[in-house]
N, C-alpha and C positions, 0 to 999 in steps of 0.2 A: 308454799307461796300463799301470801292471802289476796283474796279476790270478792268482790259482789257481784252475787248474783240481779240481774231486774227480770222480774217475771209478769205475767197477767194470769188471773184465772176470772171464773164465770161470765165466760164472754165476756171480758175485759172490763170487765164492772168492780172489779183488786184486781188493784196491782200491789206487787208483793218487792220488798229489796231483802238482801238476805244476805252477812257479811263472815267471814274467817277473817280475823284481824289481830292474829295470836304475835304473830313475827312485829310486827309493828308497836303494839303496845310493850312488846318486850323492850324493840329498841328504844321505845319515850322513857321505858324505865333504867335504862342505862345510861340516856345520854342527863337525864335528869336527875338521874338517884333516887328517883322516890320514895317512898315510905308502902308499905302493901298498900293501907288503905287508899292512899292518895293515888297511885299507881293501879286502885277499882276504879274509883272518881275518876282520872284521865282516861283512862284504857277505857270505859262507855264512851265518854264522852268524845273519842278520837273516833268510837266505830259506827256511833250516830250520825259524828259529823262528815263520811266518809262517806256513810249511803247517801247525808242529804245534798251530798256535790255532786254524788249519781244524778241526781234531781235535774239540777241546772242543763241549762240546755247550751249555751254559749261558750264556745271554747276559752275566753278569758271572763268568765262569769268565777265571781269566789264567793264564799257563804262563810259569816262568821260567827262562831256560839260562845257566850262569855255567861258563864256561872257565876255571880257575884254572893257569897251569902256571908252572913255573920260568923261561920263556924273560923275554924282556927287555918282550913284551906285558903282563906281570902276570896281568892279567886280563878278561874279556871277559864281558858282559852282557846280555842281549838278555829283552825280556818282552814279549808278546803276547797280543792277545785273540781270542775267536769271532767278529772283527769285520770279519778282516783288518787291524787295529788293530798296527804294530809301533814299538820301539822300542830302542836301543843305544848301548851307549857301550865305550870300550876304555880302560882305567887310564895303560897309555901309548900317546896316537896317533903319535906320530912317529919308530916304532923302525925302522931304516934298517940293512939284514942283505944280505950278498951271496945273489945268488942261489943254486937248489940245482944240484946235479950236471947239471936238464936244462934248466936256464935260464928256469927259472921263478921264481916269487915265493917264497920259501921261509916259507911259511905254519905247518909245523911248527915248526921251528926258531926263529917267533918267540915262539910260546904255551911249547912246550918240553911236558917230562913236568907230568903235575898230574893232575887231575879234572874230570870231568865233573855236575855237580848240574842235577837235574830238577827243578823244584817246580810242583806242579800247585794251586795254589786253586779248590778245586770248590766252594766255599761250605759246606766241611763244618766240622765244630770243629776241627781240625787241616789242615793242606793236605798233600797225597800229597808228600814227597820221595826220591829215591832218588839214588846217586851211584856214578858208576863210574870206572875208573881210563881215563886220554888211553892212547891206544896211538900212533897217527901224529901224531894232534893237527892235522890234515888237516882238522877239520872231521868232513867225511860218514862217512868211516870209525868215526870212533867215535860217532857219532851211530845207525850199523846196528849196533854194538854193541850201544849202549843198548839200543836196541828188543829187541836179540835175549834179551839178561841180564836186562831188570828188566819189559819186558813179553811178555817170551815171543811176538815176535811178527816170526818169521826177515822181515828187509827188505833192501830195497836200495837205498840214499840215493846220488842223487849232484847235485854242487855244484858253479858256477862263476862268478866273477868275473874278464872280462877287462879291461884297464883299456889306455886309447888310447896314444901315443905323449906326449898332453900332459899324461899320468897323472891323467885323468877316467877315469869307467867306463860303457867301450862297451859291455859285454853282463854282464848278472849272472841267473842262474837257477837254474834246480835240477829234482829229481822225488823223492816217495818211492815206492817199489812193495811193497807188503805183502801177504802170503800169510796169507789167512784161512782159519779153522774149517774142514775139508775139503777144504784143496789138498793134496794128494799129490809124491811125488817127481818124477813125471815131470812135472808142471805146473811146479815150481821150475825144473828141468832146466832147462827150455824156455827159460824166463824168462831165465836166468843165461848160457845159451847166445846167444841174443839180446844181453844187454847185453854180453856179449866181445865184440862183432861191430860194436857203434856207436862214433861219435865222442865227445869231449867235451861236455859242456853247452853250451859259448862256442862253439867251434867252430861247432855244429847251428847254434845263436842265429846267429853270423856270418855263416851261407850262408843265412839270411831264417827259419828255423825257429823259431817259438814252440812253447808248452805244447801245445795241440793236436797240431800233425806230430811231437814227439818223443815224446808218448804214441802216436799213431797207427802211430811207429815201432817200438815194443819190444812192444805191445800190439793191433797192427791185426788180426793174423788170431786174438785171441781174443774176440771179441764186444765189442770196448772199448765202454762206453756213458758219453759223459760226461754226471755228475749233473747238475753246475751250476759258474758261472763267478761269482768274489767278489772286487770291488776290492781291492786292497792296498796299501797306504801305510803310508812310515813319521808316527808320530803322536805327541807328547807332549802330556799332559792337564795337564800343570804350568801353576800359576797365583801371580798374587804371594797369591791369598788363599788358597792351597794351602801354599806354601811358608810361608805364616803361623804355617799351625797346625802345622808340624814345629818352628818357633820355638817357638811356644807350648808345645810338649811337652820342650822344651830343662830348663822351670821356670822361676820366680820370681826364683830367685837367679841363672842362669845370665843372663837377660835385662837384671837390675836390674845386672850387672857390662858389660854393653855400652852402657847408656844413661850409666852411670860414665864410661864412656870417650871421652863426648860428642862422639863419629863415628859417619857413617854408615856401617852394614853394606852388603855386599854377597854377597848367597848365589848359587851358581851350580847349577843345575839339570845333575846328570851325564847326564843321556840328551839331554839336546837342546842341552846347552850355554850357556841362556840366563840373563844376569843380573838379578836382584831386587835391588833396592836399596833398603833403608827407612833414613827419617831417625831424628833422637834421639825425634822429637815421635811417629813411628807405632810403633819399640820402648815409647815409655812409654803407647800404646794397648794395644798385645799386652802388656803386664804389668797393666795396669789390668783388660783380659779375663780373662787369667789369676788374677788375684785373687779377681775376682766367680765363676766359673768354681770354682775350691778351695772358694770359701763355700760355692757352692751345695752342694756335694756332701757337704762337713762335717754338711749340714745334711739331706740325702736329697734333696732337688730334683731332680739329674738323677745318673743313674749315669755309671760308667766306657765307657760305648758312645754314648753324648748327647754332639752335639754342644758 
């Protein structure tokens, strides 16, 4: 099962999150197809964005991460809830790059230079975004950016996906460590000192280590206390009568030229890959909606937020 950990230590001056997110990235790599490297690239980028819906405090609060860079991935996606609720997709899954200099997946070099975009929906009238620029494009690296540049808030992210010989994936996880309101230098020190001194994420994962022992490892001798332990999966909430109403918002005219073309549509769902297929007979239901739907509202019956 994967699950995060949220922990505190030094008198709650870190707080720590700490993720098993093996099953999950396996399944974005199957329902996607990925390519190894693209399937490093998503699978961080699914267990960052997994701890940072830990974050959120609101039950219908979502958080969305969008890796834009010049490399040949395009671009990369990920949105999550307070729920442990994740989900992802990558523009291109099947981008196939030699390795880098140490024989690894070259996970920069497939995202390339670009951006980094935040977007938080708190249920407020506008949703929190902020965007910074890719430095390694690594992933973790610029995700401790973020945190450092747009929420003032020095961390230390680190991120791993190792993937088998049959190019499944055997280990995928991750940690964030955050330095709260009244940690001092020499508590950072410490911290930073320690993480020079451990393994990789996969690695730890490799030799039987979950969430628990790699927090107990960087944070043992400062009072670590864990809060609470939160299922996580990846999850799409997509439906064909969800996808309807993106049809439906297409318009009248846009619908009435598909039903013209007297074939069925097929819409594909980017986060989980799955296809919708409506006949000529359910487009000329979804226009008929749409009709009654514009009346009502010509007329005040329901507003712009009514279903």
């Amino acid at each position: 099962m994967d699950y995060i950990l949220r922990a505190v230590a030094a008198d709650e001056k870190v707080r720590a999150f700490a993720i098993r997110s093996t099953e999950m990235v396996e399944y974005a790599r199957q329902r996607h197809n990925t390519s190894p490297v693209v399937t490093a690239a998503l699978g961080r980028l699914l267990s960052v964005g997994a701890m940072m819906g830990a974050m959120l405090k609101g039950d219908d609060d979502v958080l969305t991460l969008i890796m834009k860079g010049d490399g040949p991935v395009g671009q990369l996606t990920v949105t999550a809830d307070s729920k442990g609720n994740v989900k992802g997709y990558a523009n291109n899954p099947l981008v196939l790059i030699p390795t880098n200099y140490a024989g690894k997946l070259d996970v920069g070099a497939a995202i390339g230079y670009g951006t980094l975009t935040v977007i938080k929906d708190l249920g407020l009238k506008e949703p929190y975004v902020s965007q910074t620029p890719l430095g390694t494009s690594e992933v973790a690296e610029d995700l401790t950016y973020y945190f450092a540049k747009s929420e003032q808030t020095p961390s230390a992210v680190a991120l791993g996906v190792l993937m088998s010989p049959e190019n499944t994936v055997a280990q995928a996880g991750g940690f964030i460590i955050q330095m709260m309101p009244g940690a001092d230098d020499d508590l950072a020190a410490a911290i930073e000192q320690k993480l020079s001194g451990i393994r990789t994420v996969t690695e730890m994962m490799e030799d039987g280590m979950g969430p628990e022992e790699i927090l107990q490892l960087v944070l043992g001798d400062m009072d670590l206390q864990i809060l609470d332990k939160q299922e996580t999966r990846f999850f799409c909430g997509c439906s064909k009568e969800h996808i309807a109403r993106g049809l439906i918002a297409l318009g009248k005219q846009e619908l009435q030229s598909m039903i013209d073309d007297a074939q069925p549509i097929t819409v594909k769902c980017h986060f989980c890959n799955t296809d919708y297929t409506y006949s000529v007979d359910e487009l000329k239901e979804l226009l008929e909606f749409a009709r009654v739907k514009s009346a009502a509202k010509k007329v005040g019956i329901i507003g712009d937020d009514d279903a």
